[in-house]
Predicted model as a PDB file, atoms N, CA, C, CB and O in Angstrom, pLDDT in the B-factor column:
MODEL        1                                                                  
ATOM      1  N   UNK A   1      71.352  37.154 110.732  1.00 85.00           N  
ATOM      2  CA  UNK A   1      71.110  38.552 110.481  1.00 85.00           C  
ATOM      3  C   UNK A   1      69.653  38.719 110.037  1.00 85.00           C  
ATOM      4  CB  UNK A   1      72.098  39.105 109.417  1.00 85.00           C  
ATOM      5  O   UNK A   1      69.323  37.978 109.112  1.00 85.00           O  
ATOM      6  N   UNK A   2      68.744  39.526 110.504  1.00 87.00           N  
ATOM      7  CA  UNK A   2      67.690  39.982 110.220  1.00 87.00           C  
ATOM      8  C   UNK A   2      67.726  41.199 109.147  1.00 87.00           C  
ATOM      9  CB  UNK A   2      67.156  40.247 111.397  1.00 87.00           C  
ATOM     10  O   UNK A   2      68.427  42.211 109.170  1.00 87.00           O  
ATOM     11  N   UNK A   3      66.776  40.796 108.222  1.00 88.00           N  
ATOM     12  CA  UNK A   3      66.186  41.935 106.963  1.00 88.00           C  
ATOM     13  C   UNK A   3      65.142  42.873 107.392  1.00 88.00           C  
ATOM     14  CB  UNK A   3      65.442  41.162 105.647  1.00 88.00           C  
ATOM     15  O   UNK A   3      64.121  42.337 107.824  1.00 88.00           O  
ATOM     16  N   UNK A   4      65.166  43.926 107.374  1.00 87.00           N  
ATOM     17  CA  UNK A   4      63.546  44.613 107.558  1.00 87.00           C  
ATOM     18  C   UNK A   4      63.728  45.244 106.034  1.00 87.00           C  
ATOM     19  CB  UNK A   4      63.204  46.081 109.156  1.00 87.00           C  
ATOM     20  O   UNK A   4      64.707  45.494 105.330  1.00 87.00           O  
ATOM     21  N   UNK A   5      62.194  45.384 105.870  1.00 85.00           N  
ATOM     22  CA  UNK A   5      61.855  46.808 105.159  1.00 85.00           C  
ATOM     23  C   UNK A   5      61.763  48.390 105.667  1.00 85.00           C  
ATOM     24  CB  UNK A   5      60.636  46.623 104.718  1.00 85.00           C  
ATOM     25  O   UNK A   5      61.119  48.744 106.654  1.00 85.00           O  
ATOM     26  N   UNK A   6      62.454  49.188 104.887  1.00 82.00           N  
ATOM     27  CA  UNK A   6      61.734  50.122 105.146  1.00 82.00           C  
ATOM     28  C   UNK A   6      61.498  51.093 103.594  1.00 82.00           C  
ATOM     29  CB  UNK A   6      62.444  50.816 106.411  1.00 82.00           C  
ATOM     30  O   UNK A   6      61.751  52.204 103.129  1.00 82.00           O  
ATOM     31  N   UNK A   7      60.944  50.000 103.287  1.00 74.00           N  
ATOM     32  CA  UNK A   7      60.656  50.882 101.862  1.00 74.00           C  
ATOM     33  C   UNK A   7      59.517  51.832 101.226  1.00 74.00           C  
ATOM     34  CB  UNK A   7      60.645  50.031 100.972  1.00 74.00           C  
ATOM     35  O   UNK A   7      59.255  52.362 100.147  1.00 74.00           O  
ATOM     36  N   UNK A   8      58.956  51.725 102.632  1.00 75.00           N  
ATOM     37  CA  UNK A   8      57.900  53.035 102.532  1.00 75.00           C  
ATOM     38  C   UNK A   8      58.532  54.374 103.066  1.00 75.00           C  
ATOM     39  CB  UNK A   8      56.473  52.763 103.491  1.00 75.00           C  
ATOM     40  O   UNK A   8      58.033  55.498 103.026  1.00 75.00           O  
ATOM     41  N   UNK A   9      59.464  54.077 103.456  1.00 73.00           N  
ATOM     42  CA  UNK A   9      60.142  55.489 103.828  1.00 73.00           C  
ATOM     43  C   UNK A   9      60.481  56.588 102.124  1.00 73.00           C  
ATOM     44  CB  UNK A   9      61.984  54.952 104.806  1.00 73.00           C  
ATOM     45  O   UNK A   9      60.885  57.747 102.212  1.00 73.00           O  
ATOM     46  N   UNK A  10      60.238  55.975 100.896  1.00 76.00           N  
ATOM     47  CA  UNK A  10      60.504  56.696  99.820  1.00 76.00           C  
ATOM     48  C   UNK A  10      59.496  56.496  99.110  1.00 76.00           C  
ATOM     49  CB  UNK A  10      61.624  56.473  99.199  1.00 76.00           C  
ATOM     50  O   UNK A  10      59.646  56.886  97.952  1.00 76.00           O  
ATOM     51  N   UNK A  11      57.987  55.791  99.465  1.00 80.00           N  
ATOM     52  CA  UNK A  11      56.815  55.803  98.896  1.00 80.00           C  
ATOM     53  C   UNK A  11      55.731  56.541  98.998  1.00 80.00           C  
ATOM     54  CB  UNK A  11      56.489  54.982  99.016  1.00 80.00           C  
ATOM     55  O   UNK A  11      55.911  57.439  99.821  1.00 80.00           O  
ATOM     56  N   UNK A  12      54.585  56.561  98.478  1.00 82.00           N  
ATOM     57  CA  UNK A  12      53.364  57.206  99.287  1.00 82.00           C  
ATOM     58  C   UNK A  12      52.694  56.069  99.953  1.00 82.00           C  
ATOM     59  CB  UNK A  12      52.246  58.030  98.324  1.00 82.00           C  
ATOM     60  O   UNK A  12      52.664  54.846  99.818  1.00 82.00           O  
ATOM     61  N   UNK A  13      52.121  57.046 100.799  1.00 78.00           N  
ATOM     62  CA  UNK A  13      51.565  56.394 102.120  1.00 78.00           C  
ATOM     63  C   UNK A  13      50.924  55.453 101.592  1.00 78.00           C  
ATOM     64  CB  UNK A  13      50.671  57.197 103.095  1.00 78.00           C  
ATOM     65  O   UNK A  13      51.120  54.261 101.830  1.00 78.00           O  
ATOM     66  N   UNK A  14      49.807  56.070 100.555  1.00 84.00           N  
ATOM     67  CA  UNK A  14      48.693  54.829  99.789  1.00 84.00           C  
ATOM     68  C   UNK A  14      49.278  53.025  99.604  1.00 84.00           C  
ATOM     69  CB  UNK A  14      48.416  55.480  97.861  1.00 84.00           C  
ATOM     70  O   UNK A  14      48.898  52.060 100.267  1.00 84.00           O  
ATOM     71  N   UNK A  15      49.984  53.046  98.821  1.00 85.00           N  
ATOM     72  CA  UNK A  15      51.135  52.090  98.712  1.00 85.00           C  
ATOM     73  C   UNK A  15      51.591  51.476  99.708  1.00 85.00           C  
ATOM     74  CB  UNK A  15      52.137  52.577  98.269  1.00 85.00           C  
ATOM     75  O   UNK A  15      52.198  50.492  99.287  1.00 85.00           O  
ATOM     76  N   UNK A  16      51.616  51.518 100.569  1.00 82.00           N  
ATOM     77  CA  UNK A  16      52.489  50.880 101.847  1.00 82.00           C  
ATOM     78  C   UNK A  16      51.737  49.511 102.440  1.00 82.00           C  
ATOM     79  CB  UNK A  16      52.593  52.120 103.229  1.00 82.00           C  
ATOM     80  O   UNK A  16      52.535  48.763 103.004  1.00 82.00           O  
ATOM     81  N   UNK A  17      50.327  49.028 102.421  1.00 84.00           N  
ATOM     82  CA  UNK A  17      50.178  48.025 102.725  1.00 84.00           C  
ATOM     83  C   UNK A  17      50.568  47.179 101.442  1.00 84.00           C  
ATOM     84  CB  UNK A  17      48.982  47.955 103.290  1.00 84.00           C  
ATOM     85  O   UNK A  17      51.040  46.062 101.652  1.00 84.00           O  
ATOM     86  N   UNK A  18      50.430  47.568 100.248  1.00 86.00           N  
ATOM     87  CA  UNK A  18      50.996  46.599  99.082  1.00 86.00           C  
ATOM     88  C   UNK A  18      52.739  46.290  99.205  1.00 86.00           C  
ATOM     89  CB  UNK A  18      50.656  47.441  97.472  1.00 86.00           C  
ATOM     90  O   UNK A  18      53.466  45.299  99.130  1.00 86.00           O  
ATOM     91  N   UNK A  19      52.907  47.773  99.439  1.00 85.00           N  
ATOM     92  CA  UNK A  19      54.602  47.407  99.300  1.00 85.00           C  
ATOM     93  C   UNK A  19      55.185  46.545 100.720  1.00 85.00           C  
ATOM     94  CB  UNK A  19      55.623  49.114  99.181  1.00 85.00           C  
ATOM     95  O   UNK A  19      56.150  45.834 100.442  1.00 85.00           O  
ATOM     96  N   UNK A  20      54.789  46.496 102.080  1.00 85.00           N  
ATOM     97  CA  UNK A  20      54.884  45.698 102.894  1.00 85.00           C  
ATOM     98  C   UNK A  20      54.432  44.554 102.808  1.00 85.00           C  
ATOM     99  CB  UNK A  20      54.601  46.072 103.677  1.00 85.00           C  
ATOM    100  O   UNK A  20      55.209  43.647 103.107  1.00 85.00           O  
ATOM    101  N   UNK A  21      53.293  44.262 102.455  1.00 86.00           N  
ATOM    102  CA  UNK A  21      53.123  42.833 102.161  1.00 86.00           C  
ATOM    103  C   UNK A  21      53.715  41.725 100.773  1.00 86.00           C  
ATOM    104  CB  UNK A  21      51.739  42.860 102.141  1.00 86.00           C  
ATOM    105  O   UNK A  21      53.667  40.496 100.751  1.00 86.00           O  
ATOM    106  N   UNK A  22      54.195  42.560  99.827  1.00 88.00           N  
ATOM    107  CA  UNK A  22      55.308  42.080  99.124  1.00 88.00           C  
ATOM    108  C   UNK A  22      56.520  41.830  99.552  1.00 88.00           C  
ATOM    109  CB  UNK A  22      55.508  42.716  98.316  1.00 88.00           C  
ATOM    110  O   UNK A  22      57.227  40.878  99.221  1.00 88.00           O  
ATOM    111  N   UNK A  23      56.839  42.909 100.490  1.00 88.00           N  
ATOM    112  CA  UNK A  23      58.264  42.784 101.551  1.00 88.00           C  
ATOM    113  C   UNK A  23      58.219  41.212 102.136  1.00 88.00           C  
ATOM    114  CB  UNK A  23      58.169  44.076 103.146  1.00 88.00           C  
ATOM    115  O   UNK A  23      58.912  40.203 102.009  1.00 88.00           O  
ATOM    116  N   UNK A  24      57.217  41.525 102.725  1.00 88.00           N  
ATOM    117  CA  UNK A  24      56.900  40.080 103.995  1.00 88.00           C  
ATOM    118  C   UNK A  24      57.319  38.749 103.310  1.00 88.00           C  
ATOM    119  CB  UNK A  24      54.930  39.796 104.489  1.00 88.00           C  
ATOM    120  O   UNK A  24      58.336  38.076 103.472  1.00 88.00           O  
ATOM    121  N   UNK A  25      55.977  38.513 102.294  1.00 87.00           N  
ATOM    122  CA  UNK A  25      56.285  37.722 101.409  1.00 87.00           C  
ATOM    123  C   UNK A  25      57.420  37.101 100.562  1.00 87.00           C  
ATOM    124  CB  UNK A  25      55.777  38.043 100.953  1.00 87.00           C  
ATOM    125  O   UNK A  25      57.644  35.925 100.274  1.00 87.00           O  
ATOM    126  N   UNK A  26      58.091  38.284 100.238  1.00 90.00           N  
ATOM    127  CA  UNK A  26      59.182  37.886  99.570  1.00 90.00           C  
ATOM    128  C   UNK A  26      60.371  37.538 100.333  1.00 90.00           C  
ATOM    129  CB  UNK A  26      59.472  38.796  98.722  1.00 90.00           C  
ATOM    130  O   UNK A  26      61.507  37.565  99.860  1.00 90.00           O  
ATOM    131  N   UNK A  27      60.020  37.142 101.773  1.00 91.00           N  
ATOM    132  CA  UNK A  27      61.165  36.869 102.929  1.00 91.00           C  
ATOM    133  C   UNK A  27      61.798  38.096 103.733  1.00 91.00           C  
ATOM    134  CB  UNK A  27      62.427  36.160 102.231  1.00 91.00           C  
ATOM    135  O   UNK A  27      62.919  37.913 104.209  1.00 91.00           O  
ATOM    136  N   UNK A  28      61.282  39.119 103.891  1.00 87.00           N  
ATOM    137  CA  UNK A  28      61.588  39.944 104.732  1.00 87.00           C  
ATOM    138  C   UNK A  28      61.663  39.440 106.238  1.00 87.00           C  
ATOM    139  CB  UNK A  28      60.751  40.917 104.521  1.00 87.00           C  
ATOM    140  O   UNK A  28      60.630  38.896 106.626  1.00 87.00           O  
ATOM    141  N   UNK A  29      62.750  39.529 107.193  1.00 90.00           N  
ATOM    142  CA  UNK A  29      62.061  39.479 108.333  1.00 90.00           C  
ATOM    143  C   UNK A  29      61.117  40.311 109.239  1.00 90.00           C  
ATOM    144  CB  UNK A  29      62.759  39.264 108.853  1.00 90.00           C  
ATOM    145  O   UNK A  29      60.678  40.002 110.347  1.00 90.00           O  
ATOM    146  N   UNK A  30      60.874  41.599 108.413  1.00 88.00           N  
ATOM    147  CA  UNK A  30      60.065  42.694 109.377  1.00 88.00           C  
ATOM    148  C   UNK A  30      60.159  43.371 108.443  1.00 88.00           C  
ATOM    149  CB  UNK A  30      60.532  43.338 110.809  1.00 88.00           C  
ATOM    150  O   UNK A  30      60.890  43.293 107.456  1.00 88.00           O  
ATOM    151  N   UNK A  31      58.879  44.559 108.937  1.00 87.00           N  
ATOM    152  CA  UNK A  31      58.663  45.796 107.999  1.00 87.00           C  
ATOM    153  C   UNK A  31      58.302  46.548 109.139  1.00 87.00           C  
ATOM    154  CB  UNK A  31      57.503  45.751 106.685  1.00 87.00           C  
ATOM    155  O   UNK A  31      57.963  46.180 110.264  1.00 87.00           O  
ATOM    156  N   UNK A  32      58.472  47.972 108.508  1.00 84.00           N  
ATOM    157  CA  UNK A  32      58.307  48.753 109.331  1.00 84.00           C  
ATOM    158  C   UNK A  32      57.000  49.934 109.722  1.00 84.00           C  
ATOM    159  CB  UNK A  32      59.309  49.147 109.105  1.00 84.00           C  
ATOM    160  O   UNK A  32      56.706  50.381 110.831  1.00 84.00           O  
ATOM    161  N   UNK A  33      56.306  50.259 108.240  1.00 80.00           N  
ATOM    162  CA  UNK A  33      55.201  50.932 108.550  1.00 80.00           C  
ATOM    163  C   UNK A  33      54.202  50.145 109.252  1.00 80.00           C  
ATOM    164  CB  UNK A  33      54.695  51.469 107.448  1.00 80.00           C  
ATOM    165  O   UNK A  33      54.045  48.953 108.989  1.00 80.00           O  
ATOM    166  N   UNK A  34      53.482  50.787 110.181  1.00 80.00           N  
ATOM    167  CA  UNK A  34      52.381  50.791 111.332  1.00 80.00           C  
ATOM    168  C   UNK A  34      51.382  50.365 109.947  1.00 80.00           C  
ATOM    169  CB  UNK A  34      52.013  52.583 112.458  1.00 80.00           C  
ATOM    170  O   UNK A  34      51.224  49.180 109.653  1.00 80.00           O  
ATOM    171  N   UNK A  35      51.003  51.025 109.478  1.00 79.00           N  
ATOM    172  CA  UNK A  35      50.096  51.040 108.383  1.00 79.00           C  
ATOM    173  C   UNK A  35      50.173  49.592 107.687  1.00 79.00           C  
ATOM    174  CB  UNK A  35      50.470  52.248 107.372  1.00 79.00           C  
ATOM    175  O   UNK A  35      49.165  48.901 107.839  1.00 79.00           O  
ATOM    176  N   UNK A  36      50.996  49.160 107.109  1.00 78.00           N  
ATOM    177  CA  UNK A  36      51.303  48.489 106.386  1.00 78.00           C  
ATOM    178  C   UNK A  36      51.714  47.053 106.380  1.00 78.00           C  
ATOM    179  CB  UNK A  36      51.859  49.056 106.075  1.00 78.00           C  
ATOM    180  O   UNK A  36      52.131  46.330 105.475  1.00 78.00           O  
ATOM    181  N   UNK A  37      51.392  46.773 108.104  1.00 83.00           N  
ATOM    182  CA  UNK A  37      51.523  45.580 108.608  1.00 83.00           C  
ATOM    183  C   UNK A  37      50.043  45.371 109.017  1.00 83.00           C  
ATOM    184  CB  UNK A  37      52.622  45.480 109.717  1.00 83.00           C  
ATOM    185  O   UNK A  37      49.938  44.265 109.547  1.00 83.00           O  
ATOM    186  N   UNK A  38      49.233  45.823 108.982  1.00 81.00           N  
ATOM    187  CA  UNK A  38      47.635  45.296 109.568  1.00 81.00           C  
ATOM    188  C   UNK A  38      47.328  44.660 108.711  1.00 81.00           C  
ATOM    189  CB  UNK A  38      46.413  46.245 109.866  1.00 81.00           C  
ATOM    190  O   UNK A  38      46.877  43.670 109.287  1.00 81.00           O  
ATOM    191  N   UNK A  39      47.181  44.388 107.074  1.00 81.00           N  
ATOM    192  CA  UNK A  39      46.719  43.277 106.808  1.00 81.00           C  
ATOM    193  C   UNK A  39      47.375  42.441 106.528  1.00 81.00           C  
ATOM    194  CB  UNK A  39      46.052  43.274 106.159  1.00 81.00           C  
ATOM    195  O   UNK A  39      46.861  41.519 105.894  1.00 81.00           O  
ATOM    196  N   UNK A  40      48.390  42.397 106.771  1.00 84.00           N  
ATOM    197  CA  UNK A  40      49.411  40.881 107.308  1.00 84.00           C  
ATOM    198  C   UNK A  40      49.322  40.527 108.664  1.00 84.00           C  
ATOM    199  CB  UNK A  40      51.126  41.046 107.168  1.00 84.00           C  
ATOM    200  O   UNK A  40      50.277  39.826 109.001  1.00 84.00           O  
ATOM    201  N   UNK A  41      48.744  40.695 109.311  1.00 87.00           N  
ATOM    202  CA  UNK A  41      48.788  40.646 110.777  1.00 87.00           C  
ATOM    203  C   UNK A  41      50.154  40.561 111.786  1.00 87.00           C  
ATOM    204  CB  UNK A  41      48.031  39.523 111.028  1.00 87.00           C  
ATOM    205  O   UNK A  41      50.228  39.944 112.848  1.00 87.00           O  
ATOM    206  N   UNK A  42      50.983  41.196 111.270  1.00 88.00           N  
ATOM    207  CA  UNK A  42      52.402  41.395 112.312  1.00 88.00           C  
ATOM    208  C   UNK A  42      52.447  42.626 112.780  1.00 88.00           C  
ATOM    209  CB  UNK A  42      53.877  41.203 111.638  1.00 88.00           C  
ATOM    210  O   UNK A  42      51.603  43.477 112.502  1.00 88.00           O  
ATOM    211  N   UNK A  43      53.608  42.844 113.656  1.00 87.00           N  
ATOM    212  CA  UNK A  43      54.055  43.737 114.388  1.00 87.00           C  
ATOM    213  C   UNK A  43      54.847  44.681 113.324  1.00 87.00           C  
ATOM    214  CB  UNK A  43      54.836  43.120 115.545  1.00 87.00           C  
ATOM    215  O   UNK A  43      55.363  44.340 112.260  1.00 87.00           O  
ATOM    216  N   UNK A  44      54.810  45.516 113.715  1.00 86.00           N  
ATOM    217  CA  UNK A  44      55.840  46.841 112.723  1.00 86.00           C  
ATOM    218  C   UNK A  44      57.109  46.554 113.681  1.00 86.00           C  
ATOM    219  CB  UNK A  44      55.164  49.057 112.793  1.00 86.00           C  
ATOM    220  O   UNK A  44      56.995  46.101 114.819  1.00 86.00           O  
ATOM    221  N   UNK A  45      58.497  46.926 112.978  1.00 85.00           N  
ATOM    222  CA  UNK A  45      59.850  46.596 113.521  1.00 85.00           C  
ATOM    223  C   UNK A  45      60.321  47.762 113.198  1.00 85.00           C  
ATOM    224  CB  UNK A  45      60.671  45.373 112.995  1.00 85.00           C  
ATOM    225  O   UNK A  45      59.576  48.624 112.730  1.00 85.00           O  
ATOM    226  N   UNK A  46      61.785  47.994 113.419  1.00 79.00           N  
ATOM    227  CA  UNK A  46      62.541  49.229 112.792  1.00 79.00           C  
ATOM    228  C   UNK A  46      62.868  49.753 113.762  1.00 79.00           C  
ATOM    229  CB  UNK A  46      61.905  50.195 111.917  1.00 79.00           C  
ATOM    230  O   UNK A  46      62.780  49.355 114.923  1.00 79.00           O  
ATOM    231  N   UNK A  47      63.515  51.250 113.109  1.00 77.00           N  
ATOM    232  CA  UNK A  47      64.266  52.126 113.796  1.00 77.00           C  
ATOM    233  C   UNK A  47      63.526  53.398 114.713  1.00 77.00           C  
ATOM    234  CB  UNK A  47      65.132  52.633 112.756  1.00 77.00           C  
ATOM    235  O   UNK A  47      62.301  53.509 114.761  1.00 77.00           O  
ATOM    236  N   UNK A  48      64.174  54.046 115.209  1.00 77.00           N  
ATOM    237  CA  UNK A  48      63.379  55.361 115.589  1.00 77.00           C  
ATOM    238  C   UNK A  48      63.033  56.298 114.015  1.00 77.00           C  
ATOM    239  CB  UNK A  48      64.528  56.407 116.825  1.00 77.00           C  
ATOM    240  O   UNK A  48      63.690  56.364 112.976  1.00 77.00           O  
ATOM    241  N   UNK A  49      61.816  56.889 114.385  1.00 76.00           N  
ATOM    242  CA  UNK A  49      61.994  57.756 113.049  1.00 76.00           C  
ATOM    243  C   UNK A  49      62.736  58.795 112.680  1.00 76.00           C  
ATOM    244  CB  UNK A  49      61.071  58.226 112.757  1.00 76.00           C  
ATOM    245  O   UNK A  49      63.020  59.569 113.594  1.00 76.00           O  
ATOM    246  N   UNK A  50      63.124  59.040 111.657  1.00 78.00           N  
ATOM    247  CA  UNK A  50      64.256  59.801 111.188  1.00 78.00           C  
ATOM    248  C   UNK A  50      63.554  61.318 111.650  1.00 78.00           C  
ATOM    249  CB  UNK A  50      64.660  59.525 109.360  1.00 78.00           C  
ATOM    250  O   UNK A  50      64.276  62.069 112.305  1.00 78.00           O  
ATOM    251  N   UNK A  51      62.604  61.624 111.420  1.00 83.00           N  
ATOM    252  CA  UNK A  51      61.617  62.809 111.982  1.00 83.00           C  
ATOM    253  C   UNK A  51      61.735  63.497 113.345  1.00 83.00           C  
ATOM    254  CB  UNK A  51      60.276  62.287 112.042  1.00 83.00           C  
ATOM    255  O   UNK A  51      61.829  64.700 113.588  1.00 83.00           O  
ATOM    256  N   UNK A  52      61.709  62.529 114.111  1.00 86.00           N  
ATOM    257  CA  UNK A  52      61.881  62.674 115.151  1.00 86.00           C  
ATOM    258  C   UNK A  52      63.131  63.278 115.663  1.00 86.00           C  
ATOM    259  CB  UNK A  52      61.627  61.723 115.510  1.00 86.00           C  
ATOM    260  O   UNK A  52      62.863  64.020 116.608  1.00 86.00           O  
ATOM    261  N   UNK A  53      64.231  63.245 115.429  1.00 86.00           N  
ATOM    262  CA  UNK A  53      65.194  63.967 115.259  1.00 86.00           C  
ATOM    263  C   UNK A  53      64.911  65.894 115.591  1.00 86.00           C  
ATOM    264  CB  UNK A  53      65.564  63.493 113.783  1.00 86.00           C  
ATOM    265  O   UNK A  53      65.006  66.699 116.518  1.00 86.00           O  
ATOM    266  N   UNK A  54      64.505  65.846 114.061  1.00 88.00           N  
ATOM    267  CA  UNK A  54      64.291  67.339 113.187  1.00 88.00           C  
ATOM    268  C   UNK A  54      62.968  67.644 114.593  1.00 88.00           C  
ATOM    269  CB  UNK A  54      63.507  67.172 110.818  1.00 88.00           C  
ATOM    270  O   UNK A  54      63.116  68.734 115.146  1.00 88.00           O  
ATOM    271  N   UNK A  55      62.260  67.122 114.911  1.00 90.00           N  
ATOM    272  CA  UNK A  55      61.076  67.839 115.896  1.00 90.00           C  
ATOM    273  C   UNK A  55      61.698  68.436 117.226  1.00 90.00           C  
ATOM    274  CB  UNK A  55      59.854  66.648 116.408  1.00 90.00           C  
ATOM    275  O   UNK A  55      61.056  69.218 117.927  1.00 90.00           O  
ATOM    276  N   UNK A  56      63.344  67.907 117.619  1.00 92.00           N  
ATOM    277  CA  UNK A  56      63.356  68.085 118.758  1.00 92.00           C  
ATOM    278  C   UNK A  56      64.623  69.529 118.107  1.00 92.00           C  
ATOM    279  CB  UNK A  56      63.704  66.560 119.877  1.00 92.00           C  
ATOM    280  O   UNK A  56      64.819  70.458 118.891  1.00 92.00           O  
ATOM    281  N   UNK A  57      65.201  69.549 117.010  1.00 90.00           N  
ATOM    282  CA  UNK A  57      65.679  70.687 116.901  1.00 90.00           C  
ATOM    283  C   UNK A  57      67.683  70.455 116.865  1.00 90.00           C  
ATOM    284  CB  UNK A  57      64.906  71.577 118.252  1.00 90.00           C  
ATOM    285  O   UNK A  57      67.930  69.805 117.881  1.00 90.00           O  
ATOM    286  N   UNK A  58      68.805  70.700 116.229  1.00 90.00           N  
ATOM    287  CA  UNK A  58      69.260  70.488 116.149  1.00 90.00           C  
ATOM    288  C   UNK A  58      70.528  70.637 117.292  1.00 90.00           C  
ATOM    289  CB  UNK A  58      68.967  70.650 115.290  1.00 90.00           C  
ATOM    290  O   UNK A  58      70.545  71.600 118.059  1.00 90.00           O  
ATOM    291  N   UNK A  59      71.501  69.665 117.320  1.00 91.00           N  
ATOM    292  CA  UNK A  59      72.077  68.970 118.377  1.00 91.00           C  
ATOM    293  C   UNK A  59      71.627  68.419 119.594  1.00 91.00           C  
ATOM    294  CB  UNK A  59      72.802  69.558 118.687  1.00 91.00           C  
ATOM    295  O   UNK A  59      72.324  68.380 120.608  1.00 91.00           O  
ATOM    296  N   UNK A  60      70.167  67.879 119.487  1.00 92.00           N  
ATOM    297  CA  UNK A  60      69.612  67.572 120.820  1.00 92.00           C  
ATOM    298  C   UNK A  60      69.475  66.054 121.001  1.00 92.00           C  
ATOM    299  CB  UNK A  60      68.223  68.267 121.013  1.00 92.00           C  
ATOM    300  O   UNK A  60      68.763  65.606 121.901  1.00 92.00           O  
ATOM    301  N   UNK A  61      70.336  65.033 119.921  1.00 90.00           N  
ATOM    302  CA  UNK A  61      70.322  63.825 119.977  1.00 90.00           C  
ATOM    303  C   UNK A  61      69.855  63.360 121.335  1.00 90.00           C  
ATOM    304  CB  UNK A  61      71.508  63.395 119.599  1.00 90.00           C  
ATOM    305  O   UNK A  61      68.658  63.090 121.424  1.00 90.00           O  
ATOM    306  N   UNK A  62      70.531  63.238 122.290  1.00 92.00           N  
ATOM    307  CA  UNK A  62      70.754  62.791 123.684  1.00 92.00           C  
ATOM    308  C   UNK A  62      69.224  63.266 124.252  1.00 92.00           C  
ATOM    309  CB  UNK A  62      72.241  63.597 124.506  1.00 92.00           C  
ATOM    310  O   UNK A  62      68.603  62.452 124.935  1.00 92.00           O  
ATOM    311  N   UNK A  63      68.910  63.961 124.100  1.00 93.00           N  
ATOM    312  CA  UNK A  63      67.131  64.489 124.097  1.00 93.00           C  
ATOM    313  C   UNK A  63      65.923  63.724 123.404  1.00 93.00           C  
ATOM    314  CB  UNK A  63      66.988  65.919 123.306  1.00 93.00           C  
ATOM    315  O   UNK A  63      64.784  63.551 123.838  1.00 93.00           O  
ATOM    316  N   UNK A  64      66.490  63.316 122.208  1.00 91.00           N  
ATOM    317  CA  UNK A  64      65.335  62.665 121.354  1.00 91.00           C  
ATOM    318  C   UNK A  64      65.690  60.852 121.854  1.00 91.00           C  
ATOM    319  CB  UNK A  64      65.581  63.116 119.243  1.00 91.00           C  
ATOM    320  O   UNK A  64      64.842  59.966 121.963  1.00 91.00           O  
ATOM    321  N   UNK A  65      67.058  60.735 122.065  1.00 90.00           N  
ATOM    322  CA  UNK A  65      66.698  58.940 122.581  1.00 90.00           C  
ATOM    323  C   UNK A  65      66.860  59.065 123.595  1.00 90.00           C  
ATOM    324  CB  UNK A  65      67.503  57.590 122.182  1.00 90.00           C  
ATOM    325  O   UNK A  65      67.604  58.150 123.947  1.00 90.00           O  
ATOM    326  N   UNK A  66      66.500  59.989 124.809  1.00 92.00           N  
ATOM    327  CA  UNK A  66      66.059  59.566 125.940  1.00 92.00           C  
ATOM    328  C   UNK A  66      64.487  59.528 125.558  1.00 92.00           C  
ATOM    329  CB  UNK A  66      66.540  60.480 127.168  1.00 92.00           C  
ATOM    330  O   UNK A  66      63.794  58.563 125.879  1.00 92.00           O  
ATOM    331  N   UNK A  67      64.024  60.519 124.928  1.00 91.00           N  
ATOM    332  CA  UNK A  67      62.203  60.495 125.117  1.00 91.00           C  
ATOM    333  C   UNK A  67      61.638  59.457 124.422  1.00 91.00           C  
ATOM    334  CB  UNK A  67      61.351  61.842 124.509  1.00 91.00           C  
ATOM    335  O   UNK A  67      60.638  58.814 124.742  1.00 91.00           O  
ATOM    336  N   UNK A  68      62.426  59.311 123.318  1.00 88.00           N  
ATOM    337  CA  UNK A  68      62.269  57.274 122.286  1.00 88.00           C  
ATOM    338  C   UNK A  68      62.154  56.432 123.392  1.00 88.00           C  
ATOM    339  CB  UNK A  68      64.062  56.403 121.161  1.00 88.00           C  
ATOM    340  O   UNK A  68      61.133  55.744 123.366  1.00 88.00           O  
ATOM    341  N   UNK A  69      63.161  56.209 124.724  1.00 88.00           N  
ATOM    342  CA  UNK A  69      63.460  54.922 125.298  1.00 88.00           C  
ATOM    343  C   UNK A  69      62.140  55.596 126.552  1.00 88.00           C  
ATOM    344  CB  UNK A  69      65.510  54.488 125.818  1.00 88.00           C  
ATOM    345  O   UNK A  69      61.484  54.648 126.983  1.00 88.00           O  
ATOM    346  N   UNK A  70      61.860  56.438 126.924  1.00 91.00           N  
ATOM    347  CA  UNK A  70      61.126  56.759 127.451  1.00 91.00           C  
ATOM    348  C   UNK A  70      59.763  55.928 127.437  1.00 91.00           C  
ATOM    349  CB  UNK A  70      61.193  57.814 127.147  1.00 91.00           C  
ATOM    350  O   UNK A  70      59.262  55.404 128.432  1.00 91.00           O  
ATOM    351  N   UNK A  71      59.318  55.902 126.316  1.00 86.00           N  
ATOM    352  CA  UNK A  71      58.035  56.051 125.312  1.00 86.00           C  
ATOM    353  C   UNK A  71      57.654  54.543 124.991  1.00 86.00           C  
ATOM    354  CB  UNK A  71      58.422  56.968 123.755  1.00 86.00           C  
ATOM    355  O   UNK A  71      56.772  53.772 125.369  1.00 86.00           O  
ATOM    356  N   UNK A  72      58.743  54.484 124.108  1.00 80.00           N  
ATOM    357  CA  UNK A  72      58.742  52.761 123.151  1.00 80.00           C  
ATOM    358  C   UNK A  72      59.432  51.830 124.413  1.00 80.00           C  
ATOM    359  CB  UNK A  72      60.155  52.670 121.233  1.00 80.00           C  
ATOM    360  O   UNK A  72      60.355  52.361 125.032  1.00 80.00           O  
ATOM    361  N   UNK A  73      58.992  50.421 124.813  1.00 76.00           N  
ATOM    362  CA  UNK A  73      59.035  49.707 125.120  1.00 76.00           C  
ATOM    363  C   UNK A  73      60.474  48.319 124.464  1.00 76.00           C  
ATOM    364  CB  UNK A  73      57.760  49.778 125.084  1.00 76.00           C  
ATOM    365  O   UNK A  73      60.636  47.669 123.432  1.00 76.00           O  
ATOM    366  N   UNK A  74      60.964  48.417 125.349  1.00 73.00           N  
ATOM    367  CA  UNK A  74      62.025  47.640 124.824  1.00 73.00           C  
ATOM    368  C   UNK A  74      62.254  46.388 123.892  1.00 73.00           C  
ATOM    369  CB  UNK A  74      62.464  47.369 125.701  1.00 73.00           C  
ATOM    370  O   UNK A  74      63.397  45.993 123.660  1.00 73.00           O  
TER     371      UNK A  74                                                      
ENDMDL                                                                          
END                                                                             
């Protein structure tokens, strides 16, 4: 079973390369902010964003992960 972080999802932005690279460190298998993996040098992992959702407007699931799988690369 794989661990990610996503514990910048309840932080400020500022914070997020500290709080990811404590993640990493402390045995995470992945983190997820874009931000917050450049000076660790890995890839960001995770989910679709929860945001993304709310942009496309409500009941349009089937709308927002077609344009995700569209977009993001498998």
């Amino acid at each position: 079973m794989r661990v990610i972080s996503f514990g910048t999802l309840r932080q400020h932005p500022a914070l997020a390369a500290m709080i990811k690279r404590c993640a990493y460190l402390g045995d995470m298998d992945g983190v997820s902010c874009v931000v917050g993996v450049e000076p660790i040098g890995i890839k960001p992992t995770g989910t679709m964003p929860h945001a993304l959702n709310i942009c496309f407007g409500e009941g349009k699931q089937n709308e927002v992960w077609q344009a995700f799988d569209d977009v993001i690369a498998e």
